[in-house]
Structure formats: C-alpha cells, structure tokens
N, C-alpha and C positions, 0 to 999 in steps of 0.2 A: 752168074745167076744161081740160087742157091735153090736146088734139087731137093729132094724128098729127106726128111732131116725124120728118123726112129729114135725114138726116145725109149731107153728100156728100162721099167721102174722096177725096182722093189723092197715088198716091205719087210726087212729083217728085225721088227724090235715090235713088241708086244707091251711098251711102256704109255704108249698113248695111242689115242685111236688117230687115225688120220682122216681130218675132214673131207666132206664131200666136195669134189670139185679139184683136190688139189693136186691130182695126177695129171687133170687137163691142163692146169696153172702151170704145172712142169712143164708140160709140151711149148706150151704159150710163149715160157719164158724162154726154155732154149732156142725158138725158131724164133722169136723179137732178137735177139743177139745176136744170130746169125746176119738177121735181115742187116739189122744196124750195121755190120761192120761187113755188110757185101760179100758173105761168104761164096764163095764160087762150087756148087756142086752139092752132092747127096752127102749128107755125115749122118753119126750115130754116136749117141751119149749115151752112156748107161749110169742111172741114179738111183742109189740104194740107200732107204732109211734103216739107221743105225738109234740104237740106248748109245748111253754116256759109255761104259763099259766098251761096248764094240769100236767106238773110236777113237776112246783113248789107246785100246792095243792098237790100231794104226799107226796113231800117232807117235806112238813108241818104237814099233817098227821099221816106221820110215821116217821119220823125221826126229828120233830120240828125244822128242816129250813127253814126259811119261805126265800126261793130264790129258783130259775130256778138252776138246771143243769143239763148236759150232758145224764147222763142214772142213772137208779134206778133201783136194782135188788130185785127180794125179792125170795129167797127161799122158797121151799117146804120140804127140807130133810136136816137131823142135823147127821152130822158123818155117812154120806155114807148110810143113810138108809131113805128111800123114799116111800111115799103114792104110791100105785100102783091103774093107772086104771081099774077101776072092769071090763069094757069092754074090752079093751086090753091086759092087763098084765102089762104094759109100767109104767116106772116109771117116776111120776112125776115130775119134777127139779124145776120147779118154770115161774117165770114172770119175764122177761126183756122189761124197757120202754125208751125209746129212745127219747130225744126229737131232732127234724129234724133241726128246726133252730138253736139249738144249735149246733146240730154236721156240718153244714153249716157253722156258724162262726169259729169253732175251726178247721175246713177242711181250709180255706183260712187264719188264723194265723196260722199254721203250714205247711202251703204252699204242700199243700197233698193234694188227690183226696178226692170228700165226698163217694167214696165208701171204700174207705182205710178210712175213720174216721167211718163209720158207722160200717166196717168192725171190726176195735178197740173194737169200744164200744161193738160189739157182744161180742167177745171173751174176753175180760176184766169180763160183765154181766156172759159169761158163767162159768168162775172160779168162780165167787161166788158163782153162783150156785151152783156148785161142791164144796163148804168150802172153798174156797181159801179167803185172806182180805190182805188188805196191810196198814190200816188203821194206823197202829202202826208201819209202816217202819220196817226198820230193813232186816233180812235177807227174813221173808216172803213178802215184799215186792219186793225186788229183782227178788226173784223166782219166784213170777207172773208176772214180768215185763218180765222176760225172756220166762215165757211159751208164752207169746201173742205175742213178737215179731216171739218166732221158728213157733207158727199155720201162722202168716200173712205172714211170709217168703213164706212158705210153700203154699199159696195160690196167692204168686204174689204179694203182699202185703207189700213188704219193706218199711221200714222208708227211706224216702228219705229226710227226716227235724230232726232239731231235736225237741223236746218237752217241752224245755226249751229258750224261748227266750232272748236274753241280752237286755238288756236295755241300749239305746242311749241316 
C-alpha cells in the first residue's frame, strides 16, 4: 500500500514562467504512478526544473550527449530496492529534471497544453524511476507507453495529438 509519497520541486531556470497549478500536477502525477503500479510504502522524488543549457550539461556528464533534451532521470534503486530515508523511512526513487523550454517547444509541436507535456515528462521520468526503459523498443517500450498514457488519462490528461508528426 503506498505510504505518503514527498515530492520536492524546484525551480532552477528563469527561462519561462511556470504555470499555475503545475507543481500540484507534479504531485498528481507522481502518486497516479505510484498508485498504478501498487508501489508498496512511503517514497520521495525530487524534481527540478532546468533551461536547455542546464540539461544539456547533464546529459553530457552522465550520459555523453552533449545536446539539450526534454527530461533526464536518474535513479536511486536497481530492481525494486531502494536507499531508505534514515529520517523518514521513505524510500528513495531518485531525481527527475525537466527542462521548461524544452517541454514548451514540444507542448506547441504537438499541439497539447504545456501542462499535459510536463505532465508526460513526469510520468514517463517516473517509470524509470521505478525500472521501467524503452530504450530498446520492442514490447517494453510499448508497455510504458501504455502505462503514461492510462496515468495521464486518468488525470485529464489525454492525448489529444499525436506524437509523431508527417512530414509535408
């Protein structure tokens, strides 16, 4: 049964403003994931909005691409087992970074609200946290494509575009 879930935000980029509400929308989306996949116990996420600049050096540092994208996750726990806060009990999950302008861009090419894109990027960041990768396609990609669309349904959140644009 899944225990009291802290969500710790914050806002590191001064490139856009963050609309109203979409701190709650974080919370939202990280405890709809949890729910969904029967997390057992108290966790904590921490999620920090990033400019282009601040996650492209990420992504450069940890993963040697030296370009800007979307969100970056990095895990705390390997096969459902998780550093526990010595103050709380609460289990660790990890860090989700967000960069704002980017999900602004890919909000208006996909013709969707940027809280339905930020909301994405949560719940996309939260499956990994929780093991999930889609990295290698195939059917576990499918299946996380499917759990983030059933949480964003679930939260109001439909696809109203699709994610694949044609080319004119």
């Amino acid at each position: 049964m899944i225990g009291k879930v802290k969500v710790i935000i914050t806002n590191d980029q001064k490139v856009c403003k963050i609309p109203t509400g979409v701190r709650l929308l974080v919370r939202k989306c990280c405890h709809a994931v949890l729910s969904l996949e029967e997390f057992d116990g108290a966790a904590e996420v921490s999620v920090t909005f990033v400019d282009d600049d601040a996650i492209q050096t990420l992504n450069r540092q940890f993963r040697d691409i030296d370009a800007s994208t979307d969100v970056l996750s990095f895990p705390l726990g390997e096969n459902g087992v998780y550093d526990l806060n010595p103050d709380t009990g609460a289990k660790m999950l990890g860090d989700i970074v967000i960069s704002i302008p980017h999900a602004v861009a890919q909000a208006e090419t996909y013709g969707h609200s940027l809280q339905r894109e930020i909301g994405f990027l949560t719940v996309h960041s939260m499956l990994h946290l929780l093991g999930y990768d889609h990295v290698n396609g195939g059917m576990e990609s499918v299946r996380m494509r499917e759990k983030e669309e059933t949480v964003l349904t679930q939260l109001g959140l439909k696809r109203n575009a699709s994610y694949y644009m044609d080319k004119e």
